[in-house]
DRENGUKE-352526 format. One record per residue (C-alpha): residue number from 1; residue in three letters; x, y, z. Coordinates in nm, 2 decimals. Each point is the difference from the previous one (the first is absolute). Example, Ala and Ser with C-alpha at 12.3 -4.5 7.8 and 13.67 -1.06 7.14 Angstrom:
+-----+------+--------+--------+--------+
: pos : code :      X :      Y :      Z :
+-----+------+--------+--------+--------+
:   1 :  ALA :   1.23 :  -0.45 :   0.78 :
:   2 :  SER :   0.14 :   0.34 :  -0.07 :
+-----+------+--------+--------+--------+
This chain:
+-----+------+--------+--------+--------+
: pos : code :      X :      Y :      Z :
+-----+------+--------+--------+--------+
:   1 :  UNK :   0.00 :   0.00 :   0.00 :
:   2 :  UNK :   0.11 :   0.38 :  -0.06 :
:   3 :  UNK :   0.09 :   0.18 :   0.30 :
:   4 :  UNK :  -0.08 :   0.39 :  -0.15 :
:   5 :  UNK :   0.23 :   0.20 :   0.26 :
:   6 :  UNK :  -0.03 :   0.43 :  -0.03 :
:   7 :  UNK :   0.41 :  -0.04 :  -0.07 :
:   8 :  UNK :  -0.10 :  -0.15 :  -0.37 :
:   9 :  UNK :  -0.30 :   0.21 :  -0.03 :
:  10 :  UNK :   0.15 :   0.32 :   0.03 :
:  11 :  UNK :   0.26 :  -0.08 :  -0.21 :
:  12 :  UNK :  -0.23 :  -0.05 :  -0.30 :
:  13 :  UNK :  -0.17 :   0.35 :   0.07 :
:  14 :  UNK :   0.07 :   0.29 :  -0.26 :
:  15 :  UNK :   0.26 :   0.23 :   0.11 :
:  16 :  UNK :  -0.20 :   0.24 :  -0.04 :
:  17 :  UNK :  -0.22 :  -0.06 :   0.31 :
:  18 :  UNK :   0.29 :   0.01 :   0.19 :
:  19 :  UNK :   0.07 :   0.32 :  -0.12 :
:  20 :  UNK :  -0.30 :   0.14 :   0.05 :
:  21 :  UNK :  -0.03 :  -0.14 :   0.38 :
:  22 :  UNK :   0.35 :   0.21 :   0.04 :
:  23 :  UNK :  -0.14 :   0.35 :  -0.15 :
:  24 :  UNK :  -0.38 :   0.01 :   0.07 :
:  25 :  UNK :  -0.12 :   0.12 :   0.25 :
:  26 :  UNK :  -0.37 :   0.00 :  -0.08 :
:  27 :  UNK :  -0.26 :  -0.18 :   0.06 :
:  28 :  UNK :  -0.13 :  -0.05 :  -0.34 :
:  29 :  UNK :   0.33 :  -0.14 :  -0.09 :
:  30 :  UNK :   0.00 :  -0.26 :   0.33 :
:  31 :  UNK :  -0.32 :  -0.13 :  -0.11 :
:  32 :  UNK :   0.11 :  -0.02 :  -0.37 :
:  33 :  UNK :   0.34 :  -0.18 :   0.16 :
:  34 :  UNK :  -0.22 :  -0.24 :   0.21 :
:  35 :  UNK :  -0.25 :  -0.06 :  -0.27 :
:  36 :  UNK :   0.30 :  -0.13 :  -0.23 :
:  37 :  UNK :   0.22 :  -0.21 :   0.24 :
:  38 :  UNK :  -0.39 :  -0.16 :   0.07 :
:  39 :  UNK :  -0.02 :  -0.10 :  -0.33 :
:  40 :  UNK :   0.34 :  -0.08 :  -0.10 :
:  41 :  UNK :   0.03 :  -0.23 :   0.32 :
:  42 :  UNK :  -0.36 :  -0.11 :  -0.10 :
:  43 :  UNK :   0.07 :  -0.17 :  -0.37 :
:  44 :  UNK :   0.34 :  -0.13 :   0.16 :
:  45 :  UNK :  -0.19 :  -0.17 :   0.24 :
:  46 :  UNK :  -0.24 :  -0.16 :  -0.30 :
:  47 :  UNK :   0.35 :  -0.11 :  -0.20 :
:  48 :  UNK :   0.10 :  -0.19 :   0.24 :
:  49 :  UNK :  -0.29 :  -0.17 :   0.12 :
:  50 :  UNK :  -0.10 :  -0.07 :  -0.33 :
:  51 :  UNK :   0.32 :  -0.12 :  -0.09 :
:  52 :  UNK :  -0.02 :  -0.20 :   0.33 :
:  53 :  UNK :  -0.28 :  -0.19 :  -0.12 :
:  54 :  UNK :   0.08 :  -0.05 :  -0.31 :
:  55 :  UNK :   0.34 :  -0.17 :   0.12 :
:  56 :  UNK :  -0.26 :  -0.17 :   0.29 :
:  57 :  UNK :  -0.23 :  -0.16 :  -0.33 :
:  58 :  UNK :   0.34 :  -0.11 :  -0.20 :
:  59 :  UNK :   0.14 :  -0.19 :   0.27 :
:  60 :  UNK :  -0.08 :  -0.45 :  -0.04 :
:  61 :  UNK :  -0.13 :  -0.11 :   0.31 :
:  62 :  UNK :   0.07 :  -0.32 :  -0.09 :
:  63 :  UNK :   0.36 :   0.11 :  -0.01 :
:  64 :  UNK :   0.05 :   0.29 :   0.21 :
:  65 :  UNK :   0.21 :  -0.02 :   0.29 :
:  66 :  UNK :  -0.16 :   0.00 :   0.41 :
:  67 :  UNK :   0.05 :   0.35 :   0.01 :
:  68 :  UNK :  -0.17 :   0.11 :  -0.30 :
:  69 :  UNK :  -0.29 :  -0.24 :   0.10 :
:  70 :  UNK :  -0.02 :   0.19 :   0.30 :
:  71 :  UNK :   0.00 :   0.34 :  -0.18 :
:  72 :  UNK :  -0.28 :  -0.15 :  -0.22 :
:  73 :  UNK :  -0.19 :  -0.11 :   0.24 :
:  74 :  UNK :  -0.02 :   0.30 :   0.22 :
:  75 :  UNK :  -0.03 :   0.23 :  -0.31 :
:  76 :  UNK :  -0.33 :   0.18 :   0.04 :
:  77 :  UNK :   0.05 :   0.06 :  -0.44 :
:  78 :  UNK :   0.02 :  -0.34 :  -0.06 :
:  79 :  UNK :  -0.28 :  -0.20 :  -0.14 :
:  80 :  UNK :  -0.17 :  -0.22 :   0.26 :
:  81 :  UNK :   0.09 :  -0.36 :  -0.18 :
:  82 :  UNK :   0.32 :   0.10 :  -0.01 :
:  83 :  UNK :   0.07 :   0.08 :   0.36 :
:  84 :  UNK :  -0.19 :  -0.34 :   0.05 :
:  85 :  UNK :   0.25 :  -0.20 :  -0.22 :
:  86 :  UNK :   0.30 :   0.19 :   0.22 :
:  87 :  UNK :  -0.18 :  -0.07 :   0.31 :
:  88 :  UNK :  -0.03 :  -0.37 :  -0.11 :
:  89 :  UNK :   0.39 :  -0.04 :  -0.15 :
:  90 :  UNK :   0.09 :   0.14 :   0.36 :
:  91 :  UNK :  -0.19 :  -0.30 :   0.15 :
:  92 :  UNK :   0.19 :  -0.21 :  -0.21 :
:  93 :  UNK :   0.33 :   0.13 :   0.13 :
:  94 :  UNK :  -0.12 :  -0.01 :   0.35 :
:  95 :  UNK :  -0.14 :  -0.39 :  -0.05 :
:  96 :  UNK :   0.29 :  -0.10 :  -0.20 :
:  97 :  UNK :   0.32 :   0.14 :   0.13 :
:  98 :  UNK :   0.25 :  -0.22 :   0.25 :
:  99 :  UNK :   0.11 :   0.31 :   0.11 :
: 100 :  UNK :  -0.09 :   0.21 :   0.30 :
: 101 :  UNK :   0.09 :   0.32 :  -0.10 :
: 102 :  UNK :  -0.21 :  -0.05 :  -0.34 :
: 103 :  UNK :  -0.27 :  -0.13 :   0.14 :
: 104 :  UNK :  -0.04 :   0.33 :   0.29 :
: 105 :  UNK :   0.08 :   0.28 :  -0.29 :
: 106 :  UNK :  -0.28 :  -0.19 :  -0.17 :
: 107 :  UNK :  -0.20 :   0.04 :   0.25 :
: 108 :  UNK :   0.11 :   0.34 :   0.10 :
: 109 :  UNK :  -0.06 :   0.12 :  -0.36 :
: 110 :  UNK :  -0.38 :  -0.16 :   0.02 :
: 111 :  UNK :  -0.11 :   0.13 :   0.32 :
: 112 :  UNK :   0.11 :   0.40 :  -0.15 :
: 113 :  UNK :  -0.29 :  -0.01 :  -0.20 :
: 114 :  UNK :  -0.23 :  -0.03 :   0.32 :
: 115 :  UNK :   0.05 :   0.42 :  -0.02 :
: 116 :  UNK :  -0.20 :  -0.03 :  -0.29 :
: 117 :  UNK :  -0.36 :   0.12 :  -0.05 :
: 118 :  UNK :  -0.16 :  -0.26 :  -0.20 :
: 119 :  UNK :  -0.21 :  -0.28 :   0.21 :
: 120 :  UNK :   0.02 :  -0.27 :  -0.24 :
: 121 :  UNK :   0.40 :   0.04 :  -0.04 :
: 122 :  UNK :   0.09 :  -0.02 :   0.39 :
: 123 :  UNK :  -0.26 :  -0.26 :   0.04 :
: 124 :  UNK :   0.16 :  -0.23 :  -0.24 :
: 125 :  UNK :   0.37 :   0.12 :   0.15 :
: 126 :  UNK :  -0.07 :  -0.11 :   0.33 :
: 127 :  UNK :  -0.12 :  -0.36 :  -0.18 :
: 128 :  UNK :   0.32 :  -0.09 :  -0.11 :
: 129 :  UNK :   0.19 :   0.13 :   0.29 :
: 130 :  UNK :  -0.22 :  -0.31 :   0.19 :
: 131 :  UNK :   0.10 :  -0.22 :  -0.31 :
: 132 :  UNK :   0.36 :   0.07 :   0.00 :
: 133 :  UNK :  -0.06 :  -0.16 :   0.35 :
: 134 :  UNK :   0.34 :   0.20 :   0.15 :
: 135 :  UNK :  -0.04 :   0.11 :   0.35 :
: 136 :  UNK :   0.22 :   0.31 :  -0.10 :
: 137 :  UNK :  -0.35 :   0.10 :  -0.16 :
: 138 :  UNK :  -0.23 :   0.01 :   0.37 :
: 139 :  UNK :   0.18 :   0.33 :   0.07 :
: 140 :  UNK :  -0.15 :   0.19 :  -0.26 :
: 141 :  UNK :  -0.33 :  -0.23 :   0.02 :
: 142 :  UNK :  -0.05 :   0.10 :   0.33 :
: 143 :  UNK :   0.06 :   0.36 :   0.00 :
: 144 :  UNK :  -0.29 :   0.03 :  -0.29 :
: 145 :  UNK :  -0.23 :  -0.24 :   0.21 :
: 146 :  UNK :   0.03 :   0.26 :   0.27 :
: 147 :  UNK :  -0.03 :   0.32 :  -0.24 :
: 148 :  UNK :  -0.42 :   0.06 :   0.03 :
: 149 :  UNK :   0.06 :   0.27 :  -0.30 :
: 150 :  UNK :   0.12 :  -0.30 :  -0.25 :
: 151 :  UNK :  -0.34 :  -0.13 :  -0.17 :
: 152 :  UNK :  -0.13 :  -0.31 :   0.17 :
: 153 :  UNK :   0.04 :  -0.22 :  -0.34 :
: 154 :  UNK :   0.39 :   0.11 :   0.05 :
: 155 :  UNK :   0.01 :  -0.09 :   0.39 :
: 156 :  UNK :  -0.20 :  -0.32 :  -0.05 :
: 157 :  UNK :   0.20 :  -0.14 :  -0.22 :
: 158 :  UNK :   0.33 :   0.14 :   0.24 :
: 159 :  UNK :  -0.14 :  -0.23 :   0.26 :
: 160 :  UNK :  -0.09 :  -0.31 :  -0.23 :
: 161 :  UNK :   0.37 :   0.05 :  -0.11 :
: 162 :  UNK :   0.11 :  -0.03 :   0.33 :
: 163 :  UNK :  -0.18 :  -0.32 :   0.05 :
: 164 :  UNK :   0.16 :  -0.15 :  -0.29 :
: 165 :  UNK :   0.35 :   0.06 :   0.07 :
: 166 :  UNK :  -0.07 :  -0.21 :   0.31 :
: 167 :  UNK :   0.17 :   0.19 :   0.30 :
: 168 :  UNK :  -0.11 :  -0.08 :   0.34 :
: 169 :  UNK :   0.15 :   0.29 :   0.16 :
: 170 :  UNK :  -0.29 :   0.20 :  -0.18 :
: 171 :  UNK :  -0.30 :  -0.16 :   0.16 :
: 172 :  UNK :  -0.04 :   0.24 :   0.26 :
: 173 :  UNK :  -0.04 :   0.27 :  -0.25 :
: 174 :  UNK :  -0.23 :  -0.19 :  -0.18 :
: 175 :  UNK :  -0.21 :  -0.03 :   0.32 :
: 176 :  UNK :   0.03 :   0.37 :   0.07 :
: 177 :  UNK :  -0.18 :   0.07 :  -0.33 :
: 178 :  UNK :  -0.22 :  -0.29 :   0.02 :
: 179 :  UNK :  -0.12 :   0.09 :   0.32 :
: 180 :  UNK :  -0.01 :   0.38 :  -0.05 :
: 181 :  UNK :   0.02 :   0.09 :  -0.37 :
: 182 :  UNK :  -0.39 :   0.22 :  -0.10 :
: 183 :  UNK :   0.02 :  -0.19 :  -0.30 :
: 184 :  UNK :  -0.14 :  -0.34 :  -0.05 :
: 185 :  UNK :   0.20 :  -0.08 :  -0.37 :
: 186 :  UNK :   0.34 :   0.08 :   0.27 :
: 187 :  UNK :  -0.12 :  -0.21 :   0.26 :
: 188 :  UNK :  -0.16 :  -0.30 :  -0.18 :
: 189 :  UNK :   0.35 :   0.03 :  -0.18 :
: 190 :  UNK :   0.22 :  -0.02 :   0.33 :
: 191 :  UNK :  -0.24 :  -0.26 :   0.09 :
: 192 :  UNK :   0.12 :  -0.22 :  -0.34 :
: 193 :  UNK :   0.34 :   0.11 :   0.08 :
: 194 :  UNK :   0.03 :  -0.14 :   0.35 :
: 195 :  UNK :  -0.17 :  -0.31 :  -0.08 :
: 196 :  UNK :   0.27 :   0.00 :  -0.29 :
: 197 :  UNK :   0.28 :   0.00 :   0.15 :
: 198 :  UNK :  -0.14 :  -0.22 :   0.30 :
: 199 :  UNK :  -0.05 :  -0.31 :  -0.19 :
: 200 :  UNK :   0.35 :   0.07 :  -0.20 :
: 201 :  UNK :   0.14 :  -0.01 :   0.33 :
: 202 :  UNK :  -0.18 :  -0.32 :   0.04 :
: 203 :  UNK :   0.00 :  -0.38 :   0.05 :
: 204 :  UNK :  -0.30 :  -0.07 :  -0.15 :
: 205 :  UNK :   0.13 :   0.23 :  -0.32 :
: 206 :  UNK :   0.27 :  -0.28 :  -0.02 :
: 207 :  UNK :  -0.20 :  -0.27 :   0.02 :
: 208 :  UNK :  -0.27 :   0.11 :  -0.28 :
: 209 :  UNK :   0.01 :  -0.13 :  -0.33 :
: 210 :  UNK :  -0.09 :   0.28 :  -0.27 :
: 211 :  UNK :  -0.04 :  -0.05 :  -0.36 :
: 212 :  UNK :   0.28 :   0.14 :  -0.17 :
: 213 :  UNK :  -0.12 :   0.36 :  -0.11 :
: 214 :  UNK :   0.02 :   0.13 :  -0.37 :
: 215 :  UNK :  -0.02 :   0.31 :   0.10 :
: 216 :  UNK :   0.42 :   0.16 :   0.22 :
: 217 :  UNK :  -0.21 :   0.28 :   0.18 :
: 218 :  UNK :   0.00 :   0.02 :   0.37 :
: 219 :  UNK :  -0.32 :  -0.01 :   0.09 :
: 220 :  UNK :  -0.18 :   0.17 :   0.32 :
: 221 :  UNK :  -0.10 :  -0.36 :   0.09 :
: 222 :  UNK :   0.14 :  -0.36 :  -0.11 :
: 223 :  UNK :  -0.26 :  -0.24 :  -0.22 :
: 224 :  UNK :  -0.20 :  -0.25 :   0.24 :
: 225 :  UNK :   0.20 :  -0.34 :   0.02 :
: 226 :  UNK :  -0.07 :  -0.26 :  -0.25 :
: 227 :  UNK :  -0.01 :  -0.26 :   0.27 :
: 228 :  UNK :  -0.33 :   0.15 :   0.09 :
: 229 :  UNK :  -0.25 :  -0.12 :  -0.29 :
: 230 :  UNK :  -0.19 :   0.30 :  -0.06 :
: 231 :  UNK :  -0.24 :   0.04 :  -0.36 :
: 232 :  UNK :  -0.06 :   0.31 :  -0.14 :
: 233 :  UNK :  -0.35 :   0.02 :   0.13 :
: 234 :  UNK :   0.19 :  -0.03 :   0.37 :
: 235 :  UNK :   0.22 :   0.26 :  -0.10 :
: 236 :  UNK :  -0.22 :   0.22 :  -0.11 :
: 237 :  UNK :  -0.22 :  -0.04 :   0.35 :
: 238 :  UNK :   0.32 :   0.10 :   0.13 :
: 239 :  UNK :   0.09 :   0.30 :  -0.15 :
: 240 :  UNK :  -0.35 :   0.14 :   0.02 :
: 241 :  UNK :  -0.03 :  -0.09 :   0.36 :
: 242 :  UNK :   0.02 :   0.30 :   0.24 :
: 243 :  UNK :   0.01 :  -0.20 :   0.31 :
: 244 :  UNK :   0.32 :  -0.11 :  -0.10 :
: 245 :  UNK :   0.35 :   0.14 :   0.06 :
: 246 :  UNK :   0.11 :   0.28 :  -0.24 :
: 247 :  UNK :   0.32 :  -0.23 :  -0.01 :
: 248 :  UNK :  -0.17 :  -0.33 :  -0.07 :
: 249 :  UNK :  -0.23 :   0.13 :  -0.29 :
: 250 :  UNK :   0.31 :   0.17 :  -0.19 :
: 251 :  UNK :   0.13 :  -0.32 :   0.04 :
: 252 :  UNK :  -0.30 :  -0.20 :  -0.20 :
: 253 :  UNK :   0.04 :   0.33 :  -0.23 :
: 254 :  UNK :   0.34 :  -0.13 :  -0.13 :
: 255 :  UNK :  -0.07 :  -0.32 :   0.02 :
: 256 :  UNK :  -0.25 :   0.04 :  -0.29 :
: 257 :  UNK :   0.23 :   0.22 :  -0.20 :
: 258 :  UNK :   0.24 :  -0.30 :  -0.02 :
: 259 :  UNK :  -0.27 :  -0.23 :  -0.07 :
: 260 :  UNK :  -0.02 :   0.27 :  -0.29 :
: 261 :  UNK :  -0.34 :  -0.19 :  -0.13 :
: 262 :  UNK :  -0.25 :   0.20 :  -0.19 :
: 263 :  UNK :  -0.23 :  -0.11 :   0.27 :
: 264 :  UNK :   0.23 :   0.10 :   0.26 :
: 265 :  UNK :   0.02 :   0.35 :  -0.18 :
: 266 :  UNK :  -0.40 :   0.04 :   0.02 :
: 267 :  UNK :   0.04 :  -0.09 :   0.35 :
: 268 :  UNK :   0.23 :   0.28 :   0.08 :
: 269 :  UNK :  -0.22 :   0.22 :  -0.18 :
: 270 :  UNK :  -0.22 :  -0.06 :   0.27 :
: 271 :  UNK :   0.19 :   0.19 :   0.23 :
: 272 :  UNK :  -0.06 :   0.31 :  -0.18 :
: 273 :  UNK :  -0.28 :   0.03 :   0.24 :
: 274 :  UNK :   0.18 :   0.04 :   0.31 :
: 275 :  UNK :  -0.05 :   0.30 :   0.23 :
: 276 :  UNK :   0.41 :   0.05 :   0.02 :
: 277 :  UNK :   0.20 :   0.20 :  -0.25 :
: 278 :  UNK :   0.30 :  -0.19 :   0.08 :
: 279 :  UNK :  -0.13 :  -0.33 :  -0.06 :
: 280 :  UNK :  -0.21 :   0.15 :  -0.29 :
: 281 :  UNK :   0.34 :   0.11 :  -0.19 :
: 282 :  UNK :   0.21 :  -0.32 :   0.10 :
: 283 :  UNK :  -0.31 :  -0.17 :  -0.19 :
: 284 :  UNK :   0.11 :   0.22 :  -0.30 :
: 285 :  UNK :   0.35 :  -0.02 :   0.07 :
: 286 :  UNK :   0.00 :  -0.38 :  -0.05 :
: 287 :  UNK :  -0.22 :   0.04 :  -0.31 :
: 288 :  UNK :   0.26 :   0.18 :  -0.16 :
: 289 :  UNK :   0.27 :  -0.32 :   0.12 :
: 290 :  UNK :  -0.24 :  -0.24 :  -0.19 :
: 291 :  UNK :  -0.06 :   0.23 :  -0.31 :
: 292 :  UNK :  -0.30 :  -0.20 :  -0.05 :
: 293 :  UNK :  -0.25 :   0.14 :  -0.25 :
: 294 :  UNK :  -0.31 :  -0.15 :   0.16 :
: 295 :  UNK :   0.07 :   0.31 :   0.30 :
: 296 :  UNK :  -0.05 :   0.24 :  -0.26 :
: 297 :  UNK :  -0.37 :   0.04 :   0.06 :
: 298 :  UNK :   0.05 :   0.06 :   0.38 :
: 299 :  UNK :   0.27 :   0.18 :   0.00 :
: 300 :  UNK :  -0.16 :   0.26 :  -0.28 :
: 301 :  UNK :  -0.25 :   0.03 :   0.24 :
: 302 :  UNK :   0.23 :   0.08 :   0.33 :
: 303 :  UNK :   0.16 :   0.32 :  -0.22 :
: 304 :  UNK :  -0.30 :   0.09 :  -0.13 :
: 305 :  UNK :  -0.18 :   0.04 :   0.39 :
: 306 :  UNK :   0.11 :   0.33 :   0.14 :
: 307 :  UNK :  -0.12 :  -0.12 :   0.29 :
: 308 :  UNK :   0.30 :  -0.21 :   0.05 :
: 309 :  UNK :   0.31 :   0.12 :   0.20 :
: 310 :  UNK :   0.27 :   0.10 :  -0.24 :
: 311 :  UNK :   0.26 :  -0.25 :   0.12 :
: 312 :  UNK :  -0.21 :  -0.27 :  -0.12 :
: 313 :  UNK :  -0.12 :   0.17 :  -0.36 :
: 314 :  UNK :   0.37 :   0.09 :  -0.06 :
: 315 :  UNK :   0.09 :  -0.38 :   0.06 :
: 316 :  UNK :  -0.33 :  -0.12 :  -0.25 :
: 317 :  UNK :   0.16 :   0.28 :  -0.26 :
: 318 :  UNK :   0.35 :  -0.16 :   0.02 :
: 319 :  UNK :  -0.14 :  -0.35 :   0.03 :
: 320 :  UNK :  -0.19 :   0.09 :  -0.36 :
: 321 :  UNK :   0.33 :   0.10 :  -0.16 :
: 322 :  UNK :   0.19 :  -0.34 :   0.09 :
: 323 :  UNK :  -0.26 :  -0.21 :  -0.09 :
: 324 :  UNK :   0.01 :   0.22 :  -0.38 :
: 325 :  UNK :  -0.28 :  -0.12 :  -0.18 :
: 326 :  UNK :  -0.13 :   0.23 :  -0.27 :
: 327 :  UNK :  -0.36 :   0.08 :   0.19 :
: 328 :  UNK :   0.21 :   0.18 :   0.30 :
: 329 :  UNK :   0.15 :   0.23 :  -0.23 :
: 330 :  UNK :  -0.25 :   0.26 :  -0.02 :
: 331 :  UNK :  -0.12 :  -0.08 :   0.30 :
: 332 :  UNK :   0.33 :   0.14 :   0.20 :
: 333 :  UNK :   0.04 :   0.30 :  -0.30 :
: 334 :  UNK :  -0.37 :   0.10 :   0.15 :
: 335 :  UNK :   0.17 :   0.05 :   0.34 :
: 336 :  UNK :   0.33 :   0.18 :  -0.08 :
: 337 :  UNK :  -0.15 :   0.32 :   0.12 :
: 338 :  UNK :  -0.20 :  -0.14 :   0.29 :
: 339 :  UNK :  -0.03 :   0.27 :   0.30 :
: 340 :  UNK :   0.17 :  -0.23 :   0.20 :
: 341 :  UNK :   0.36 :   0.06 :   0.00 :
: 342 :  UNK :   0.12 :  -0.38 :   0.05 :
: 343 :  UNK :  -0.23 :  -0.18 :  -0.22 :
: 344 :  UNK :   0.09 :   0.27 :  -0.28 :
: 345 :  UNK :   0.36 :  -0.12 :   0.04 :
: 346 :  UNK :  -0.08 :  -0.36 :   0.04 :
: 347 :  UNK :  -0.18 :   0.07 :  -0.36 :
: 348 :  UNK :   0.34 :   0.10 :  -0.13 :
: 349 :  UNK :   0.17 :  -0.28 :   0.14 :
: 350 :  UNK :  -0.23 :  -0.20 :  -0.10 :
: 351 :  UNK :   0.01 :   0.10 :  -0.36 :
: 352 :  UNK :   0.39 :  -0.05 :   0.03 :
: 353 :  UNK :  -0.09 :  -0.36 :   0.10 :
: 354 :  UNK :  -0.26 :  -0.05 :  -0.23 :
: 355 :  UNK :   0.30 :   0.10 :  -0.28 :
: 356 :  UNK :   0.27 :  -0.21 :   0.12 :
: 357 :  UNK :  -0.24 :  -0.33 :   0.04 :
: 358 :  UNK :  -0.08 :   0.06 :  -0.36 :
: 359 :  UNK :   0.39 :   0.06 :  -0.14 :
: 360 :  UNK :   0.26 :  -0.21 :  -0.02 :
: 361 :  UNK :   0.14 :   0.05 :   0.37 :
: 362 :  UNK :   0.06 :  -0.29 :   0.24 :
: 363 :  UNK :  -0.17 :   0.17 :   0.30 :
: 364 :  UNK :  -0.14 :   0.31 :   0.17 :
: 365 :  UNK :   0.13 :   0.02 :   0.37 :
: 366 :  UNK :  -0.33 :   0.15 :   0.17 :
: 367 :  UNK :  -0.11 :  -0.06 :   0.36 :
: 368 :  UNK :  -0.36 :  -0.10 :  -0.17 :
+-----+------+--------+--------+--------+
């Protein structure tokens, strides 16, 4: 980035200012003085940042090294899917390196974009912080957990992170927010996050037998064992059931995305229903795992409600654009100037999805 210091500035000023600011001593003359260096300092500003940009839009983020992602990525004049793509090669690096120091300037290059404005773009930062599964990350997870001015997508997904990297240490402040937090998507979150990291920590989480997931996400709870015989119908009863444990009901939810059935799908769907927002957009969230057309119908139907919370109609938007089929593409153009600032961006991701799916590329690293 251009650092535009008054040294460099000046220095590109006509003489002639100077000479007037030396032999005026009118008014008139100050303001015309003033009026000039405004403007001159003005389009200097606009070179460079254009300039900026354009170097910014040149730049391969297949290619470019961790500290242009990072630039990328916290570039507020970058396009959106492209500071995704540098979010998601900075996961990479954090997942794939052997080395310490790579994988914390990974993470310390991710978790500067959590100064940014946009919703959508710290929300999904915060993801792959709890997928890079590094404690180095629960510094900065728990300091945005905390903040009550960071959107309560951002923080949610802060404290789901934190129950996917695993750490015991950070149970108490999961309580604290369980306990205390005024928002139920943060405390039903903590609540997923404790019993998280409680059965990690457990014997019985050794002794389980679990299909063998085609899906590498860490999830906010583990599929129900396949020891347990449990049908679709069973699972579905499950899921829906409000008497049961948040826990136990994610649990039959991911169980059912890796029976990855079409009837398995339509029982998902199901959960659509649900009084919660969290477990609402999880429902979406998986949809967009399974990429299974026959969700299309439902999930049309969650972005179209405005009713619905935005965390779960961004999730149905980006859930649209992996599953790619032609009848969601005018569906998400019809929303990329929705009121709501996070489904308008999810729209655009979305779209980017929807693009990639439909080229030639192998993949399109997206937390939906």
């Amino acid at each position: 980035m251009y650092s535009v210091k008054s040294k460099s500035i000046f220095h590109l000023l006509p003489s002639t200012i100077f000479d007037c600011c030396l032999t005026s001593h009118h008014l008139s003359a100050y303001q015309l003085i003033s009026s000039q260096i405004s403007t001159t300092i003005h389009s200097l500003v606009c070179q460079y940042t254009s300039q900026t940009k354009k170097e910014m839009s040149e730049i391969n983020v297949d290619t470019a090294t961790p500290e242009q992602l990072r630039d990328i990525l916290c570039d507020t004049n970058t396009a959106l899917a492209n500071r995704f793509r540098a979010l998601f090669n900075l996961k990479c690096l954090g997942q794939d390196s052997t080395e310490e120091k790579t994988v914390h300037a990974a993470i310390d290059y991710i978790a500067a974009c959590f100064a940014d404005k946009s919703e959508l773009l710290k929300h999904e930062v915060a993801y792959v912080l709890g997928q890079i599964k590094n404690t180095y990350a629960n510094k900065y997870l728990k300091q945005v957990l905390a903040d009550s001015e960071q959107q309560v997508m951002v923080r949610h997904e802060a404290a789901e992170a934190i129950g996917a990297i695993g750490d015991a240490q950070y149970v108490e402040i999961l309580e604290k927010y369980f306990k205390e937090d005024p928002s139920i998507e943060i405390r039903q979150t903590c609540e997923l996050a404790l019993e998280r990291i409680r059965w990690e920590n457990s014997n019985a989480a050794k002794a389980e037998n679990l299909q063998e997931s085609a899906f590498t996400s860490i999830d906010p709870a583990p599929p129900m064992p396949t020891d347990v015989e449990l049908k679709v119908e069973k699972l579905q009863k499950i899921l829906n059931d409000q008497d049961v444990s948040l826990f136990e009901r994610y649990r039959a939810m991911f169980r059912l995305r890796d029976l990855a059935t079409d009837e398995a799908c339509l029982a998902l769907a199901t959960g659509f229903d649900d009084p919660s927002a969290l477990f609402k957009h999880e429902i979406a969230y998986v949809f967009g795992q399974l990429s299974n057309p026959v969700t299309v119908p439902s999930l049309v139907k969650v972005l179209k409600d405005e009713s619905q919370a935005g965390m779960v109609r961004h999730e149905a938007a980006e859930a649209l654009g992996s599953i790619a089929t032609d009848e969601v593409l005018p569906v998400l153009k019809s929303f990329l100037n929705d009121e709501v600032d996070v489904v308008r961006d999810s729209a655009i991701v979305a779209l980017d999805m929807y693009e990639y799916e439909n080229s030639n590329e192998l993949e399109y690293a997206v937390k939906s």
